[in-house]
C-alpha positions in Angstrom: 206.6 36.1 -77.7 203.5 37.0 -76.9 200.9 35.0 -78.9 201.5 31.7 -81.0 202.6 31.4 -85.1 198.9 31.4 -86.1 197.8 34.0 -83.8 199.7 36.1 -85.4 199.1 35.0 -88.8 195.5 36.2 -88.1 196.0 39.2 -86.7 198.2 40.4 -89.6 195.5 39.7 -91.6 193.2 42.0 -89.2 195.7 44.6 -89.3 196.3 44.7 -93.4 192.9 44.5 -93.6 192.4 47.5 -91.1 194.9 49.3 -93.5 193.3 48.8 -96.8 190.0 50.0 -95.2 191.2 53.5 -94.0 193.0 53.9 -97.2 189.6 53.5 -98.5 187.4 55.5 -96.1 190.3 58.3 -96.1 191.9 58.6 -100.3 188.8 56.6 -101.2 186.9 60.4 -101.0 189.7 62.0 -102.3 189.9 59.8 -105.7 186.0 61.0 -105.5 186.2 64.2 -105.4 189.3 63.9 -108.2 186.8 62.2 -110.8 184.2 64.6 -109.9 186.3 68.0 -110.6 185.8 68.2 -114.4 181.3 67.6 -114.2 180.9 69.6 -110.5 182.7 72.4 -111.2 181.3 74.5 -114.1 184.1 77.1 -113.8 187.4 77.7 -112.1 186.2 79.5 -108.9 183.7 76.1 -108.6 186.8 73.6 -109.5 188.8 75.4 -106.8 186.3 75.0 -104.2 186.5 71.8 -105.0 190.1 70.9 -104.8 190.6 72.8 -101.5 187.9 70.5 -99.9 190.7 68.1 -100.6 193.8 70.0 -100.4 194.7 70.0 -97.0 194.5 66.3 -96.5 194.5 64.4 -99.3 199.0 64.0 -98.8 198.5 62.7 -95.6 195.3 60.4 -96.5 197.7 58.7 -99.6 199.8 57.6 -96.9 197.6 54.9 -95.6 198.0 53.3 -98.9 201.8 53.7 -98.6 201.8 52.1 -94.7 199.4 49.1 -96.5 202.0 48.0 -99.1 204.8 48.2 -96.3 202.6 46.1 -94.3 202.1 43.6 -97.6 205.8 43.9 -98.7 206.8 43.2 -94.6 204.1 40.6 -93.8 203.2 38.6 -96.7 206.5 38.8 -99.0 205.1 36.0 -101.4 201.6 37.8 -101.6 204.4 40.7 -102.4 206.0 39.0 -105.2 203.4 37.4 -106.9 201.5 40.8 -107.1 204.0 42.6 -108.9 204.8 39.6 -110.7 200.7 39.2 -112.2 200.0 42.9 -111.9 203.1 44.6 -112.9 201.6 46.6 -115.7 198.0 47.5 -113.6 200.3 49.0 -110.9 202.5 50.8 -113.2 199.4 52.4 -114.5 197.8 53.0 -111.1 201.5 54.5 -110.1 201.3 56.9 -113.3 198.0 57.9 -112.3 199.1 59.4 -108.7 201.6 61.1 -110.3 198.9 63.4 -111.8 197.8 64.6 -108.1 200.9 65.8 -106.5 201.6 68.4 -109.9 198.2 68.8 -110.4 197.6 70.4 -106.8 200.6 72.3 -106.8 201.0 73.9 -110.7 197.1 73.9 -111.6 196.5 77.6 -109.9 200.3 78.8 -111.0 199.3 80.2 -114.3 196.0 81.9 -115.0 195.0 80.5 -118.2 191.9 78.5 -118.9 193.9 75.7 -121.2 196.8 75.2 -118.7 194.0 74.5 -115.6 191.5 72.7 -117.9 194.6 70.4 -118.7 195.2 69.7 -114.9 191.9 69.1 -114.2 191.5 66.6 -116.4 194.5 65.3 -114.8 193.5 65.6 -111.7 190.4 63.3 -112.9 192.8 60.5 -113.9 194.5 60.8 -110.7 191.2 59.9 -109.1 189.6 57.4 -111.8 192.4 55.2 -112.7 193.4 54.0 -109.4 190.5 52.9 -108.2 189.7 51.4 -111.5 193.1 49.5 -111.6 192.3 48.5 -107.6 188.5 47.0 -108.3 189.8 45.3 -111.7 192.6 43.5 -109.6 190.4 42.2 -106.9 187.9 41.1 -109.2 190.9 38.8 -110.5 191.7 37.8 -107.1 188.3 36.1 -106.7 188.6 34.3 -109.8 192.0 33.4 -108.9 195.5 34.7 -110.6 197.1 31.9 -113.6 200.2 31.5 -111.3 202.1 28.2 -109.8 205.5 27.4 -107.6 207.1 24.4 -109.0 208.9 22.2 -106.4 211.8 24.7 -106.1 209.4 27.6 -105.5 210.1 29.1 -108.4 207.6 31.4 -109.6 205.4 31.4 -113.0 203.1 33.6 -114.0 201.1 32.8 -117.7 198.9 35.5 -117.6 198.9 38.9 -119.2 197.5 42.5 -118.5 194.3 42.4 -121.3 193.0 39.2 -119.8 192.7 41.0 -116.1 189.7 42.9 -118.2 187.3 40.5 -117.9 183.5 41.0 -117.6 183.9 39.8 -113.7 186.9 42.0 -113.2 185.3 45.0 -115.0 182.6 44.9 -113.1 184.3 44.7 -109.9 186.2 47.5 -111.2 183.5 49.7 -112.1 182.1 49.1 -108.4 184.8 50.2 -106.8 184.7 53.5 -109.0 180.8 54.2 -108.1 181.2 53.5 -104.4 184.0 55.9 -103.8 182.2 58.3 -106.0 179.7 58.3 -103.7 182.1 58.4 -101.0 183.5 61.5 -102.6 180.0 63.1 -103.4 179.2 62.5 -100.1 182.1 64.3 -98.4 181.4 67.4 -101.2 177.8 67.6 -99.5 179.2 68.2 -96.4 182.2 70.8 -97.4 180.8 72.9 -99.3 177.5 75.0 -100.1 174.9 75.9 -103.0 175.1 75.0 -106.4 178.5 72.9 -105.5 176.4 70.5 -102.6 173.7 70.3 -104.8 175.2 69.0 -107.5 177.2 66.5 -105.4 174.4 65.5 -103.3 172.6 64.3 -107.3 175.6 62.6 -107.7 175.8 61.2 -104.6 171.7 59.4 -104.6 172.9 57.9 -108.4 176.3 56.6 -107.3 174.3 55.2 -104.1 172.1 53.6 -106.3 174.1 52.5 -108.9 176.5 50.9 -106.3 173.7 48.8 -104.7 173.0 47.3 -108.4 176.7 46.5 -108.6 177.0 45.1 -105.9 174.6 42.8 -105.6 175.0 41.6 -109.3 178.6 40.7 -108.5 177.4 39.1 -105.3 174.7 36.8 -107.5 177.6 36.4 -110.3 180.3 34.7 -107.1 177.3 32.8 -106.0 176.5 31.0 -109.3 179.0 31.9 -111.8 182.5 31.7 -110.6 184.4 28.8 -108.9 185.6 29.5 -105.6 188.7 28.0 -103.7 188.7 25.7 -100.5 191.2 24.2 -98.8 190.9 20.5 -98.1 194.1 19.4 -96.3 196.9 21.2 -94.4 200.3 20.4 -93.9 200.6 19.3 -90.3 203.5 21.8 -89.8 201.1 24.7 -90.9 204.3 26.4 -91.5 205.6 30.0 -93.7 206.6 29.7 -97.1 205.2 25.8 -97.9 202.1 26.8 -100.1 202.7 23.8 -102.3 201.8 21.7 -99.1 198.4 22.0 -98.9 195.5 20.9 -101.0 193.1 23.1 -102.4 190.2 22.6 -104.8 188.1 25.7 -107.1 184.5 25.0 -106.5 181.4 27.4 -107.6 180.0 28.7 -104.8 183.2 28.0 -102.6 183.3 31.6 -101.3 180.1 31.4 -99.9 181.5 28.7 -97.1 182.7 31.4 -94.4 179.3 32.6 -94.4 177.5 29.8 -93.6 180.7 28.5 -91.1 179.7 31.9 -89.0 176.5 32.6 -89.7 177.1 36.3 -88.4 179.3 37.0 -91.2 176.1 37.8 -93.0 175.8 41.1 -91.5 178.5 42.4 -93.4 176.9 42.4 -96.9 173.5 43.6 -95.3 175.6 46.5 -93.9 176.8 47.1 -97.1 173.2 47.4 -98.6 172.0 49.4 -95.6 174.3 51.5 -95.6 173.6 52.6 -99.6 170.3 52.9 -98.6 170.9 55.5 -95.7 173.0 57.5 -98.4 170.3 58.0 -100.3 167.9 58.5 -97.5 170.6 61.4 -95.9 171.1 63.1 -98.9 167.6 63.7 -99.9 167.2 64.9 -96.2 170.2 67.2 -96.2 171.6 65.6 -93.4 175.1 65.4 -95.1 177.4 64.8 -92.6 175.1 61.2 -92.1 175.1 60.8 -95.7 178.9 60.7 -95.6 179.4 58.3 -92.6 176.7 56.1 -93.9 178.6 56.3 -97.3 182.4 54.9 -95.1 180.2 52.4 -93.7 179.1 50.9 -97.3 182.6 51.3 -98.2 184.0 49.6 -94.5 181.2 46.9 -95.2 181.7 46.0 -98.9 185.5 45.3 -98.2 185.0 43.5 -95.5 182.1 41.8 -97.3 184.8 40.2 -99.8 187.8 40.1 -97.4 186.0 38.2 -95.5 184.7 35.5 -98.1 188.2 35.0 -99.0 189.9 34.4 -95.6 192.0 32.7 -95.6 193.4 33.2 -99.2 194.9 36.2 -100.3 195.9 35.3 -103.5 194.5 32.1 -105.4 195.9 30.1 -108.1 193.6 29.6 -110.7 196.3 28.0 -113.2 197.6 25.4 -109.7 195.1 25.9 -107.1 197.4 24.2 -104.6 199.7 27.2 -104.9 197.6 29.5 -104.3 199.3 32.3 -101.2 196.8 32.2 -97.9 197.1 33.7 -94.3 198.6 30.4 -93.0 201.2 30.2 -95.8 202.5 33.2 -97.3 203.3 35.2 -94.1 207.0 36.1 -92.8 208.6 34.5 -90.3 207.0 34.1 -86.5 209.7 36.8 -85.1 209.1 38.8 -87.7 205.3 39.3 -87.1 205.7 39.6 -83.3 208.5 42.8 -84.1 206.1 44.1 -86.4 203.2 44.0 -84.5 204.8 46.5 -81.6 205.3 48.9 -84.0 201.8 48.6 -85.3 200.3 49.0 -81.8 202.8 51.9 -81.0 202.2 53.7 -84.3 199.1 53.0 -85.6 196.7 54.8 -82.6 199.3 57.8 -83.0 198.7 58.4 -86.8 194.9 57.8 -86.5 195.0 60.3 -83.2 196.7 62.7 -85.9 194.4 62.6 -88.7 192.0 63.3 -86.4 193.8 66.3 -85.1 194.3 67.6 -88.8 190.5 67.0 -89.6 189.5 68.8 -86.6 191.7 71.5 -87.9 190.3 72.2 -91.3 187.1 71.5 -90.4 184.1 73.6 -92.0 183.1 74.1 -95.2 184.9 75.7 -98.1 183.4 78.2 -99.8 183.8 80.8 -103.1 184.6 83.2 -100.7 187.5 81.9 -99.5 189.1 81.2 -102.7 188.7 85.0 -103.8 189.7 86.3 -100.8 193.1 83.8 -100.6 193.4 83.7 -104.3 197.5 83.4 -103.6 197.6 80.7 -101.1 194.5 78.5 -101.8 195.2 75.8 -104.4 
């Protein structure tokens, strides 16, 4: 094979991380513009200028979310379990939400009645609320750490339930993951389409900005001084797959600060984040919105990676047993198993991100009113 157990081990946690970030960067707009539809778009000729910014792309952009649980389900089949197993009923309602987007693209525009398309737009602004919600609620639990244990059989036990994932840490983690890919969404509005449209997005865009720098950085203070963090203290000598009970781990406050002072150049990452905000704001009120919308996938990039990267190597920590909690050394598949899988990552992975380049070079431009009248049939 060609690299060792724990080679691997980290880079499957590169390439799921990879993953989860262009799900972000590519649906994260979509879900934006989704939330967006009902407040930009003061009547149906705006609402479809809006949708068709997303139309084209917005199938192929949901499958990056798709290839990331594959990835999960293939790499880290504890992680897996245990998900479903503490989140069952958060993903059920995240799954009912996408349901909205595929029938409210395709029937919205199929009967010319004001009811029948303000219904789907309000649909279509679940579609793009709830998942991200769901998705910044979850993670928020994940730094607090999940109320599961393995017993000696590795049997699983979960004593949680769904209302106590909505705590204040989890809200708030939720509600920042809804304002930063609103602004991700405004952003990408300012950029495909014109007048009253990118106006009103590019307002939208400077206040999400804003409001995502607050959020951020209060969560950021709250981790810091108000929630214990995990840390391993002793390995197993075998560091082997599917032994999580082997290790020792202790919850500590301020615990998920301690990759950032290990490598000091971690520290970039939250500054990037906070930079990044900034230019947002400072593009938008310049009119430079293509800028505004890569400085908005960098904020994004940066405040996943800001978190990932405090984590590492846990993916999922025990707060009821903290010696069971799932890391990157523990939870993973087998070594064969990685090595197959990572072929077919670096065989297919540079061919679907060559493709959605291809398809955005294809549609791009703005979308205008003028387009919708003139293709009233075939538009969305």
């Amino acid at each position: 094979m060609l690299f060792d157990y724990e080679t691997y081990k980290i880079i499957w946690w590169c390439f799921v991380g990879v993953l989860l970030i262009g799900f972000a960067l590519t649906d994260g707009f979509d879900f934006g513009v989704g939330m967006s539809l009902p407040f930009l778009g003061r009547n149906d000729t705006e609402r479809r200028v809006i949708i068709n910014t997303i139309g084209a792309t917005w199938e192929g952009n949901q499958t990056w979310f798709i290839a990331a649980g594959g990835c999960l389900f293939a790499a880290w089949p504890l992680v897996y379990a245990a998900a479903f197993s503490g989140f069952y009923i958060a993903l059920m309602l995240c799954l009912f939400a996408l349901f909205f987007r595929p029938v409210g693209f395709d029937y919205r525009s199929k009967i010319a009645d004001p009811r029948w398309r303000g219904t789907w737009d309000w649909c279509l602004f679940v579609g793009g609320l709830v998942p991200p919600l769901i998705f910044g609620v979850a993670f928020g639990n994940l730094l607090q750490g999940v109320p599961f244990r393995y017993d000696d059989t590795m049997r699983l036990t979960y004593s949680g339930n769904f209302l106590a994932l909505l705590n204040p840490f989890g809200v708030l983690a939720g509600a920042l993951s809804v304002t930063m890919l609103l602004m991700h969404g405004a952003t990408y509005l300012g950029q495909k389409t014109e007048g009253v449209i990118a106006a009103r997005s590019r307002r939208v865009a400077v206040g999400a900005a804003a409001l995502t720098t607050l959020l951020f950085a209060g969560a950021g203070v709250w981790i810091a001084l108000g929630i214990e963090g995990f840390r391993i203290t002793a390995m197993p000598e075998a560091n082997s797959a599917f032994m999580p009970n082997a290790k020792t781990v202790v919850a500590a406050t301020g615990a998920w600060l301690d990759n950032y002072a290990r490598w000091p150049l971690m520290q970039a990452l939250p500054v990037a984040a906070f930079v990044g905000a900034g230019l947002v704001i400072v593009f938008t009120a310049r009119r430079m919105a293509l800028a505004a919308f890569l400085a908005s996938g960098l904020t994004v990039a940066s405040i996943i990676l800001t978190a990932g990267a405090a984590m590492f190597p846990f993916i999922m920590p025990s707060s009821l047993a903290p010696g069971s909690s799932l890391t990157a050394w523990d939870a993973v598949a087998s070594h064969k198993s990685l090595a197959v899988m990572f072929w077919v990552v670096v065989v297919m992975l540079p061919i679907v991100v060559a493709y959605t380049g291809w398809v955005y070079r294809v549609v791009r431009g703005k979308v205008t009113e003028a387009h919708i009248l003139e293709n009233q049939h075939t538009a969305y």
